[in-house]
VORO-168717 format. One record per residue (C-alpha): residue number from 0; residue in three letters; chain; x, y, z. Coordinates in steps of 0.05 Angstrom, whole numbers. Layout:
<atoms>
lumkol	sekol	doba	x	y	z
NUM	ALA	A	X	Y	Z $
...
</atoms>
This chain:
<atoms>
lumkol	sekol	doba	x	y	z
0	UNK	A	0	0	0 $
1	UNK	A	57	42	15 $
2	UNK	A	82	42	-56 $
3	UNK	A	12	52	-84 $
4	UNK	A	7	117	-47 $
5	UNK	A	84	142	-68 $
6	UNK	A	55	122	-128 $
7	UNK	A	-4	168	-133 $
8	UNK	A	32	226	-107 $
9	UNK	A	76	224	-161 $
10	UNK	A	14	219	-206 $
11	UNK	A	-4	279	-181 $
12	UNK	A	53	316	-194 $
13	UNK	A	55	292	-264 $
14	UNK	A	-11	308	-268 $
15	UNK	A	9	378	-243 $
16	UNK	A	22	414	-298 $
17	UNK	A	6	425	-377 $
18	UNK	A	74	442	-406 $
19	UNK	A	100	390	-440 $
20	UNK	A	180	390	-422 $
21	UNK	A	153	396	-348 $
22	UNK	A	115	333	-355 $
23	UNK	A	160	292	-391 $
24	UNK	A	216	321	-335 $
25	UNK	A	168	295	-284 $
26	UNK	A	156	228	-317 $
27	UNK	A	232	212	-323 $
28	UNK	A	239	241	-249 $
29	UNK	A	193	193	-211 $
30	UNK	A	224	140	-261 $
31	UNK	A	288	157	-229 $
32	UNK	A	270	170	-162 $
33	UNK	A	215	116	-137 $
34	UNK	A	227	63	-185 $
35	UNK	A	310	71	-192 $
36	UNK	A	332	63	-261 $
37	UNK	A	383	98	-284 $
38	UNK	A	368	92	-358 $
39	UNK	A	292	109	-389 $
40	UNK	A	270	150	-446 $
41	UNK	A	202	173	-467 $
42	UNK	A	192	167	-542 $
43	UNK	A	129	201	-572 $
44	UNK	A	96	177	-637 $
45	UNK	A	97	231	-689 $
46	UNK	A	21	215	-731 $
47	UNK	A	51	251	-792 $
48	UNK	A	113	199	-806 $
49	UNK	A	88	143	-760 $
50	UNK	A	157	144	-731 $
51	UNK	A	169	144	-652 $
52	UNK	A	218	204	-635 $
53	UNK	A	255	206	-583 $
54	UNK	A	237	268	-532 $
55	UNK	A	272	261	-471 $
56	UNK	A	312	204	-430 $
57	UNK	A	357	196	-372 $
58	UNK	A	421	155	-361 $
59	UNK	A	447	152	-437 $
60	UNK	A	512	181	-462 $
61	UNK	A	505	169	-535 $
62	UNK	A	435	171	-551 $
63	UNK	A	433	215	-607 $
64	UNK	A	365	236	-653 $
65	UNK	A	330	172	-640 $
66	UNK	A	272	154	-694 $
67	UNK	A	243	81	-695 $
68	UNK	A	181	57	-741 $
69	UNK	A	120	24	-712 $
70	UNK	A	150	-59	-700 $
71	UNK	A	212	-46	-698 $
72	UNK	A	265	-56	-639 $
73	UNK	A	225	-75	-571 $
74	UNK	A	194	-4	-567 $
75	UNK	A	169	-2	-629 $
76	UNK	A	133	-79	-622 $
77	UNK	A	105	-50	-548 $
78	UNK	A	71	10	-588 $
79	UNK	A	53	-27	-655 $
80	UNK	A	26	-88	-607 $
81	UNK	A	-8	-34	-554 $
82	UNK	A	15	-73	-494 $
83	UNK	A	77	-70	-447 $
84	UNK	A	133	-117	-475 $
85	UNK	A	184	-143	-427 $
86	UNK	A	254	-177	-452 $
87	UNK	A	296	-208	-395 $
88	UNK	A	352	-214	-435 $
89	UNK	A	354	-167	-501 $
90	UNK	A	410	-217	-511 $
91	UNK	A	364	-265	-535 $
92	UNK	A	316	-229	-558 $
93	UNK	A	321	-209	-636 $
94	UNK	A	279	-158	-630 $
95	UNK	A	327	-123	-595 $
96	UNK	A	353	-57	-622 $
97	UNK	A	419	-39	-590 $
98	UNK	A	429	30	-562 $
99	UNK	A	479	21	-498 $
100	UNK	A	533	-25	-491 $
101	UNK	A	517	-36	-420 $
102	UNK	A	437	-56	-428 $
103	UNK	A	416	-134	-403 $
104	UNK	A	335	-126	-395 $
105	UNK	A	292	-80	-426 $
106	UNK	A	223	-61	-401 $
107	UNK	A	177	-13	-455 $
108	UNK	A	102	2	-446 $
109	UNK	A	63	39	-494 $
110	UNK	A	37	103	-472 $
111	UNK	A	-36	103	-489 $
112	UNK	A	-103	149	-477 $
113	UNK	A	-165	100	-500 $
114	UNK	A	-139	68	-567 $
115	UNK	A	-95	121	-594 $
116	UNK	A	-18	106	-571 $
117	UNK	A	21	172	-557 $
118	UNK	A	87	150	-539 $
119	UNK	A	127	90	-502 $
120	UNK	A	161	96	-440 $
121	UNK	A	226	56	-447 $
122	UNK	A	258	35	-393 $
123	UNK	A	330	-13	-394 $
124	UNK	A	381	-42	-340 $
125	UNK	A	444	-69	-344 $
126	UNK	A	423	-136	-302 $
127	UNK	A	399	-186	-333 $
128	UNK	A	313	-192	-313 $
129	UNK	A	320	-138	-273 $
130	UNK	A	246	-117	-272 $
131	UNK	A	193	-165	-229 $
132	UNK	A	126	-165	-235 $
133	UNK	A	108	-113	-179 $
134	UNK	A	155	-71	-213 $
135	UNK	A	131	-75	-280 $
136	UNK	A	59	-74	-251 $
137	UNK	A	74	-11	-213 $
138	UNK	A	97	21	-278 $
139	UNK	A	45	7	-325 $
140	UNK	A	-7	30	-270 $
141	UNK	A	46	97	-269 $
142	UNK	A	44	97	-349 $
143	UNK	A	-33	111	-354 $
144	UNK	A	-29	171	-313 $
145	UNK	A	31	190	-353 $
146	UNK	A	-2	184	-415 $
147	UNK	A	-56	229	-388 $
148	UNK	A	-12	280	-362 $
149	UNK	A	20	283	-431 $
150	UNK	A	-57	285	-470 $
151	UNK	A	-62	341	-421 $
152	UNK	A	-8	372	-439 $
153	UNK	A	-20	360	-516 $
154	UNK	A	-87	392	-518 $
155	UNK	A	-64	447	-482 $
156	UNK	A	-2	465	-521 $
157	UNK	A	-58	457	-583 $
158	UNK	A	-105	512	-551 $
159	UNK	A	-53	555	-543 $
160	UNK	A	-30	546	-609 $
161	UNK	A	-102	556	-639 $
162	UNK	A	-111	614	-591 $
163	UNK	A	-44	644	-619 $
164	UNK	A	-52	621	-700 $
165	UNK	A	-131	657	-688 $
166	UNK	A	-99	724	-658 $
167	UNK	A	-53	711	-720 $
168	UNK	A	-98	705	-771 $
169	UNK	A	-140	762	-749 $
170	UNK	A	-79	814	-749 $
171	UNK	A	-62	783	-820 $
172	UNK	A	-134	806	-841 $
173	UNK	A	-129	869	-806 $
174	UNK	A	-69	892	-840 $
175	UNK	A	-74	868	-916 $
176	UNK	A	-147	905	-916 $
177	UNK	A	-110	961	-899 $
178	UNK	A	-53	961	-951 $
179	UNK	A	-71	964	-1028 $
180	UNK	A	1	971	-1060 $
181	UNK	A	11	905	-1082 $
182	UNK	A	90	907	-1057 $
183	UNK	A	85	936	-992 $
184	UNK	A	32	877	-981 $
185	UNK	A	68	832	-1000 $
186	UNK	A	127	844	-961 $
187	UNK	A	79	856	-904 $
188	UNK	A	45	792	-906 $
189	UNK	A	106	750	-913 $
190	UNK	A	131	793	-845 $
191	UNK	A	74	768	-810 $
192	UNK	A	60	700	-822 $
193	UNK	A	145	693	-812 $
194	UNK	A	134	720	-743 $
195	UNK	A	61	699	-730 $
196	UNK	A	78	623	-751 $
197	UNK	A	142	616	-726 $
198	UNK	A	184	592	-788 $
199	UNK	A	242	609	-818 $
200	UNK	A	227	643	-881 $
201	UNK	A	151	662	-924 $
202	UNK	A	160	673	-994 $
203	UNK	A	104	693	-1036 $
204	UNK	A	109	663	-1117 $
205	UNK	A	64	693	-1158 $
206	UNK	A	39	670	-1228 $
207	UNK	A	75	709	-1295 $
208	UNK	A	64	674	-1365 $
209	UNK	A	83	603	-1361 $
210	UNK	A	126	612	-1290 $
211	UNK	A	124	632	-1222 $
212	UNK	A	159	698	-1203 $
213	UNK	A	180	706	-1129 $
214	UNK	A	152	769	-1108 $
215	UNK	A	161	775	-1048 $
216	UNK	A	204	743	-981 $
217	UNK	A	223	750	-910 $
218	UNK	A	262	707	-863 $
219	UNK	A	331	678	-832 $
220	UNK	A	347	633	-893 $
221	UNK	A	401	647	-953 $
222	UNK	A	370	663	-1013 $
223	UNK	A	387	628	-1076 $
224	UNK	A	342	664	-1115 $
225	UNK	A	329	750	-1105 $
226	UNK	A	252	777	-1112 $
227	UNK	A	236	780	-1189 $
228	UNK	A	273	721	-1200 $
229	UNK	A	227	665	-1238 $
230	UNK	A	217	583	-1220 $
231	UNK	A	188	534	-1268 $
232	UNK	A	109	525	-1255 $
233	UNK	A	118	466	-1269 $
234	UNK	A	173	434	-1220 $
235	UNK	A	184	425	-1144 $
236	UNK	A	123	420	-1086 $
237	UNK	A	104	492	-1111 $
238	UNK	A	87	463	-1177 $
239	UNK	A	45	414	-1146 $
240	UNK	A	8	456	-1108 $
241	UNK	A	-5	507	-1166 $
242	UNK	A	-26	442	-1202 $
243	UNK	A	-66	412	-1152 $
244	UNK	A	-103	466	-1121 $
245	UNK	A	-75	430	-1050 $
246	UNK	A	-33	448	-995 $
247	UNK	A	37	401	-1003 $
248	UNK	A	91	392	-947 $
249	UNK	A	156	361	-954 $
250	UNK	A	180	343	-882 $
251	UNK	A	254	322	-907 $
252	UNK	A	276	367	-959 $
253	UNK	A	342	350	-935 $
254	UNK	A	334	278	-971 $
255	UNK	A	306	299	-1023 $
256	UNK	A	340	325	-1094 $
257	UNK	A	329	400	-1079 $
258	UNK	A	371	428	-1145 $
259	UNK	A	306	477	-1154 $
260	UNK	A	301	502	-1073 $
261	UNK	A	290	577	-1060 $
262	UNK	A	339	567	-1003 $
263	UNK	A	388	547	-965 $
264	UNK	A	378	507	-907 $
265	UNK	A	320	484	-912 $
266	UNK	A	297	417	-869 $
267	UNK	A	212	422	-884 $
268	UNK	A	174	455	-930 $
269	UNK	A	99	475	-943 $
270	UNK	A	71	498	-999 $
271	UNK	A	-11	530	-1007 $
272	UNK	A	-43	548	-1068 $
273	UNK	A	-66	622	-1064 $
274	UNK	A	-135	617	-1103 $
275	UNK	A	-181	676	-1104 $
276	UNK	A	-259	672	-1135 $
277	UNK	A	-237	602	-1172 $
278	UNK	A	-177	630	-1199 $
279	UNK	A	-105	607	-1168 $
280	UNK	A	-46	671	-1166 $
281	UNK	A	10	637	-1141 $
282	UNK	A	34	601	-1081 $
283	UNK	A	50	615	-1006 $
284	UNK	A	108	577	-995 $
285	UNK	A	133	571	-914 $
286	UNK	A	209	539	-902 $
287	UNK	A	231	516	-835 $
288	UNK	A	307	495	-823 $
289	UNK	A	284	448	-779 $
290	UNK	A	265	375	-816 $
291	UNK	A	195	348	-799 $
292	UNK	A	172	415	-765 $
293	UNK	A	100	418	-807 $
294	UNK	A	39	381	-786 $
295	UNK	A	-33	367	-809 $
296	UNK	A	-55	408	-754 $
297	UNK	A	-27	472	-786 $
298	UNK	A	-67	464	-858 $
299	UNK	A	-134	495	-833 $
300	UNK	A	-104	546	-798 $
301	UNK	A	-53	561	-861 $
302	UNK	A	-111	551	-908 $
303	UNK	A	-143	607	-878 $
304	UNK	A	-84	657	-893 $
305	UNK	A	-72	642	-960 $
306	UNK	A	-146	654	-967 $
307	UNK	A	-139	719	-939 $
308	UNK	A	-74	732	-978 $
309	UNK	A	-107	714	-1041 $
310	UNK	A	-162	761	-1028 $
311	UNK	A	-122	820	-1013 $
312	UNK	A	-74	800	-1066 $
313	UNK	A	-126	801	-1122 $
314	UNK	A	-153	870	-1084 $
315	UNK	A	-84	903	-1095 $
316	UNK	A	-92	873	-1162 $
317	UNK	A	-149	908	-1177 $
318	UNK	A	-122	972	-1155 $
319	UNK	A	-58	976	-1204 $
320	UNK	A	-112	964	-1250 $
321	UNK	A	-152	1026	-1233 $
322	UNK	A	-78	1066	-1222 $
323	UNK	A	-53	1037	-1293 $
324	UNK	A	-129	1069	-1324 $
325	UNK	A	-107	1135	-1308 $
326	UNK	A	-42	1133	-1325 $
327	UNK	A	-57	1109	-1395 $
328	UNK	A	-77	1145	-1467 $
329	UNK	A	-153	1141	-1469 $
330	UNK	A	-146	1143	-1557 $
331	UNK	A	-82	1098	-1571 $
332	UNK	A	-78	1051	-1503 $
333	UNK	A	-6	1074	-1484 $
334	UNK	A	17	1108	-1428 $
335	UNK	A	1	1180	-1415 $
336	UNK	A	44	1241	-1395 $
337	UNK	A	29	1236	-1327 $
338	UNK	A	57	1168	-1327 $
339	UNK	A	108	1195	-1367 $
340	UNK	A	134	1242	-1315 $
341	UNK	A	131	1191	-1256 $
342	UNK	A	174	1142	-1289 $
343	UNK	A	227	1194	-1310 $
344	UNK	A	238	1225	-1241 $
345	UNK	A	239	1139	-1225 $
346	UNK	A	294	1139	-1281 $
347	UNK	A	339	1194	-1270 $
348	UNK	A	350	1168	-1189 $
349	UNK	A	370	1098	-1225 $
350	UNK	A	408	1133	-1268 $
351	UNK	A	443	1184	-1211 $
352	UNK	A	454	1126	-1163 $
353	UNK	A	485	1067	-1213 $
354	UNK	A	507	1120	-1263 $
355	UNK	A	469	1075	-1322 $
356	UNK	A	449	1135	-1356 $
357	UNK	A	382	1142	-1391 $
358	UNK	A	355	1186	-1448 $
359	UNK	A	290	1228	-1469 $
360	UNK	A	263	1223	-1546 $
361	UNK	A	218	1272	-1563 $
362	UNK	A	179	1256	-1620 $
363	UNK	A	125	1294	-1672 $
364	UNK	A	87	1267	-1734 $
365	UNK	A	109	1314	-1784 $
366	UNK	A	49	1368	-1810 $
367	UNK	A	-10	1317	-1774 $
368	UNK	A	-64	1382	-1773 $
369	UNK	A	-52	1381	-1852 $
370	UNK	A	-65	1305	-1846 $
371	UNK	A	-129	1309	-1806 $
372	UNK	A	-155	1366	-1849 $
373	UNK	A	-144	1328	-1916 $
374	UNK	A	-177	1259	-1883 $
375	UNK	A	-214	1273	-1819 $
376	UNK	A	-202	1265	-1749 $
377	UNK	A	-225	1194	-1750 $
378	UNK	A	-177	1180	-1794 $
379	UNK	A	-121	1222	-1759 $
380	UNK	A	-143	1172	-1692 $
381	UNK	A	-116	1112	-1733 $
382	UNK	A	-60	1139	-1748 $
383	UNK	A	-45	1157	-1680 $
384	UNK	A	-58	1091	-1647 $
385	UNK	A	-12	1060	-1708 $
386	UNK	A	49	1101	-1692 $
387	UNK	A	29	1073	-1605 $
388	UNK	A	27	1002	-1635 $
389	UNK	A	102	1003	-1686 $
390	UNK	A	137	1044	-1612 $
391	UNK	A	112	997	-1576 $
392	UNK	A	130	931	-1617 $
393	UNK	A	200	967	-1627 $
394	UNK	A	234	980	-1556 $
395	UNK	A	250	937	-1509 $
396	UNK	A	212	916	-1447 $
397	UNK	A	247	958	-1402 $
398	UNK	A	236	1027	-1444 $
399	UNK	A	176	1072	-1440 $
400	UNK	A	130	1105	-1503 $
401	UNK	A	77	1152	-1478 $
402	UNK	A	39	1201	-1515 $
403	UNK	A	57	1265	-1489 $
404	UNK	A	-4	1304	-1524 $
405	UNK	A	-34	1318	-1586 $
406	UNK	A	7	1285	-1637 $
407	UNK	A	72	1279	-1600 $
408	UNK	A	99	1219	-1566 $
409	UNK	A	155	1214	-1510 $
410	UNK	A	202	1160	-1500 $
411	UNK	A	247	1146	-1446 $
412	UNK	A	306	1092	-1451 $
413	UNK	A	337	1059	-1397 $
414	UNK	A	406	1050	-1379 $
415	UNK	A	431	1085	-1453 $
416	UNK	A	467	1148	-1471 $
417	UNK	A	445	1197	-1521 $
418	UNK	A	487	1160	-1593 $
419	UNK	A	441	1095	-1575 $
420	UNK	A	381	1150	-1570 $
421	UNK	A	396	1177	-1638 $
422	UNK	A	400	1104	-1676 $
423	UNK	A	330	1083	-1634 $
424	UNK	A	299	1146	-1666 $
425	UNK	A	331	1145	-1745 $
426	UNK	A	313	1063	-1736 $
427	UNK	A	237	1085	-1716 $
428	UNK	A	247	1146	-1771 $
429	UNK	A	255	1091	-1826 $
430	UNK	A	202	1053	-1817 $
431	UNK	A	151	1097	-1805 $
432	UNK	A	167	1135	-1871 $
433	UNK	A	160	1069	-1907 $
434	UNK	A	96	1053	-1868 $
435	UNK	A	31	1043	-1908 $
436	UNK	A	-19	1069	-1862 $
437	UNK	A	-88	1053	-1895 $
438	UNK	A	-131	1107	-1921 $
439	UNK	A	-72	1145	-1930 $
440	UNK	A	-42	1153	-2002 $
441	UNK	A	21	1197	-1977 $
442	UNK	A	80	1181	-1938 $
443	UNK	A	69	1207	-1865 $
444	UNK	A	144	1218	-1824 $
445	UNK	A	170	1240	-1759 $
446	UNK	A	216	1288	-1739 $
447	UNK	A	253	1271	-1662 $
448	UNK	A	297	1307	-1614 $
449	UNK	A	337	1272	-1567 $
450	UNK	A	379	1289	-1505 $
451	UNK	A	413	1249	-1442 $
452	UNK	A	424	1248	-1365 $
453	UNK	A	473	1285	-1350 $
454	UNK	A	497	1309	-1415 $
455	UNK	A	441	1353	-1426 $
456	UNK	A	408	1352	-1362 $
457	UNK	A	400	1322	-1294 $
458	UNK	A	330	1346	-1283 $
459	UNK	A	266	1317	-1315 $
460	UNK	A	247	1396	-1342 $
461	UNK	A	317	1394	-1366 $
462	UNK	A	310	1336	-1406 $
463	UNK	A	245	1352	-1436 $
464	UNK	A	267	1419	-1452 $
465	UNK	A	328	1397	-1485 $
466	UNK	A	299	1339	-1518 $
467	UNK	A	246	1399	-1549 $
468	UNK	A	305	1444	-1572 $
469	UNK	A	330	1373	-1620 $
470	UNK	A	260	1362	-1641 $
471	UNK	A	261	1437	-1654 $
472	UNK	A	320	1439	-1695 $
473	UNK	A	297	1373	-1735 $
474	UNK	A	238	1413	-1757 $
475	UNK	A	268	1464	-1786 $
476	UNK	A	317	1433	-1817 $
477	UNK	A	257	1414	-1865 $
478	UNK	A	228	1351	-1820 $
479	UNK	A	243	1274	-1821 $
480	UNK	A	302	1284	-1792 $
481	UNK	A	331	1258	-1721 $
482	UNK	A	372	1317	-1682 $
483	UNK	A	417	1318	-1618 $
484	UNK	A	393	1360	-1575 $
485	UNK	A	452	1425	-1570 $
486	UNK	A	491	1458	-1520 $
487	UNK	A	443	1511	-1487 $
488	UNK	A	433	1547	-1418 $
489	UNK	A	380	1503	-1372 $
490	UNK	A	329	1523	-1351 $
491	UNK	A	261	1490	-1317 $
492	UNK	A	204	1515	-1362 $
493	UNK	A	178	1463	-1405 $
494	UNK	A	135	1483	-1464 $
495	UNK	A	58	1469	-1479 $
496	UNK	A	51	1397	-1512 $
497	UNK	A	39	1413	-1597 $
498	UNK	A	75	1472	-1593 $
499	UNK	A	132	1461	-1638 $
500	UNK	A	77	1436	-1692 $
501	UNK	A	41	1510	-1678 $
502	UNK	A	102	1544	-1689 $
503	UNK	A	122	1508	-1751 $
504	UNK	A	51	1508	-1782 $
505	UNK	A	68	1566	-1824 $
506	UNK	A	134	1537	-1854 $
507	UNK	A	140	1490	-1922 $
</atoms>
């Protein structure tokens, strides 16, 4: 009786508290203490992998990062059989996985709350049948308070953890309702699930074309690939969670071929879809250093902020859309002058901080009032948004055609100096004048000014202005001609769009 009541105190104080290092402490404590054994572990089954890990033990010098399968060794075969499973002699016994030199009999009982097994409590000596029956008696009675100590324990870290991943998810939602500019989200959302989640890096991959472009990343892991940088759709767990519609985890990245990773480092990964009104964006993709540090219990949770994510994503979408509206030509479909402006101010702090250089065209459709008086307006219009469609197909991605007003067009090119300026314009010169533009039985040219940061300015007025003094002297030097813009005081006034064309109205 006297042991039955040391016994239940020590129950008690298992029983004692909900953090799980305490109770596993206490567990190999009264182990220890009332029952003597130098050497013990608890192992707790991990559902995802079906493996038995190893959490905590006593007595061991070299018992490293201990992972058994259900049946094997003598504490897998007590947690696969659901019953305690006493060897004598592990000498005889081929069951017998070794693990200390020194171990003769090996006592290990399942650690079970109704049917479901949450662990084994192993427990080993270095005499041979060490363990009698009041012993092992004693300790399976002790093992089904253990086990609900460590239920306890479980469903209380899992509260907390849905009390936490709630608070979460509700400051997520808060804050991407509250940003619309798709980058700052972006960034902001990866932030907060990093911190919120507790991983080691949130990248956000969205759809472009036929690939994924990383957008977006925060987090204590080495790059291998900057934002902007672009991954196959079609390869890695990212791919199969664009092409699944499903979240994916990969709990050993480590084993895996990982020639395609985002990272370095990386132990576990999980990848979810971001879909929005049927239609899937991209993919939320969370990387732990850690292997085997995602669960099942995480998806709903997860789910929930991609949803949100997708939402605010398509949101911020929506917006560039309405921003890009009024930055574009209502009549040809390019970009306006307003647009125009932004991106040069955007272009000449490139350009002052890499020293890249850039240059301004300015461009004019020679005598176009003479053209919409012989053939109508409506026939002026086409020609207009023909002359938006050859500037466009003809510079590169990274360069900028706007119409500036009237029948003048702007274009700004990146990372060039005013010689490659000149050959863009005389290229763009020669095939408009060979250009057939329907309803139109005459040749119809371009005359083009063209100037550079900092040769002719370092200012955006600057660069218009001299940019307007070339297209100037192109027209009268008689028209369809390209011109440098010359040598001439700066100043900031920039003239009235259509001006030059007013000027010039009068001359041959």
């Amino acid at each position: 009786m006297q042991k039955i009541a040391i016994l239940y105190d020590a129950s008690q104080a298992v029983l004692s508290t909900f953090d799980l290092d305490e109770v596993l402490q206490q567990i190999l404590a009264i182990v220890h203490d009332y029952f003597h054994l130098s050497n013990a572990a608890v192992l707790l089954l991990d559902p995802e992998t079906d493996l038995l890990c190893l959490r905590r033990q006593i007595g061991w010098q070299n018992l490293a990062d201990v992972k058994l399968p259900l049946g094997k060794g003598i504490t897998g075969a007590a947690a696969e059989q659901k019953r305690p499973i006493y060897v004598p002699d592990v000498e005889k016994d081929v069951r017998y996985v070794r693990s200390e030199k020194d171990t003769r009999s090996e006592l290990a009982i399942p650690l079970m709350v109704r049917d479901e097994v949450l662990g084994v409590l192993d427990c080993q000596s270095d005499r041979v049948d060490y363990f009698d029956p009041e012993t092992i008696d004693l300790l399976t009675l002790f093992s089904t308070q253990a086990s609900m100590a460590l239920q306890n324990a479980r469903l209380y870290s899992l509260e907390r953890r849905r009390a936490s991943q709630m608070e979460a998810i509700n400051a997520i939602a808060q804050q991407t309702t509250a940003v619309l500019d798709l980058k700052e989200l972006l960034s902001k959302v990866c932030s907060l699930i990093q911190k919120a989640f507790k991983v080691s890096h949130v990248a956000v991959l969205l759809r472009d074309e036929e690939d994924l472009m990383l957008r977006a990343q925060f987090g204590d892991l080495v790059p291998r690939l900057s934002e902007g940088g672009r991954l196959p759709a079609g390869k890695g767990l990212w791919g199969e969670a664009l092409s699944s519609g499903k979240l994916m985890i990969q709990n050993h990245v480590n084993t895996t071929p990982d020639l395609d990773g985002l990272y370095l480092g990386t132990g576990s990964r999980m990848c979810i879809p971001l879909v929005s009104f049927g239609q899937t964006l991209g993919v939320l993709v969370l990387e732990n250093a850690e292997a085997g540090s995602f669960n099942r219990a995480d998806k709903q949770p997860l789910e929930s902020v991609a949803d949100i994510c997708a939402t605010a994503i398509q949101n911020a979408h929506y917006v560039d859309r309405v921003k890009q509206l009024a930055y574009l030509d209502g009549l040809t479909g390019i970009f306006n002058r307003r647009f125009f402006e932004l991106r040069m101010a955007e272009e000449i702090e490139r350009a002052r901080r890499f020293g890249a250089g850039m240059a301004v065209i300015m461009v004019d459709i020679d005598q176009f009032k003479r053209l919409n008086d012989e053939f109508g307006h409506l026939l002026g219009d086409e020609v207009l948004r023909q002359f938006s469609s050859i500037f466009h197909q003809q510079l590169r991605k990274i360069d900028v055609v706007c119409r500036y007003g009237g029948e003048e067009f702007a274009i700004l090119l990146s990372q060039t100096n005013h010689h490659h300026a000149v050959n863009v314009a005389e290229k763009l010169r020669r095939l408009v004048e060979t250009w057939q533009f329907p309803g139109v039985p005459r040749p119809v040219t371009i005359s083009a000014g063209a100037a550079s940061y900092p040769e002719h300015g370092t200012t955006r007025d600057e660069l218009v202005k001299a940019a307007d003094r070339g297209l100037y002297a192109a027209k009268q030097a008689g028209r369809n001609r390209i011109c440098v813009a010359p040598t001439a005081p700066r100043d900031s006034s920039v003239r009235t769009p259509g001006a030059k064309e007013e000027e010039l109205a009068g001359k041959p």
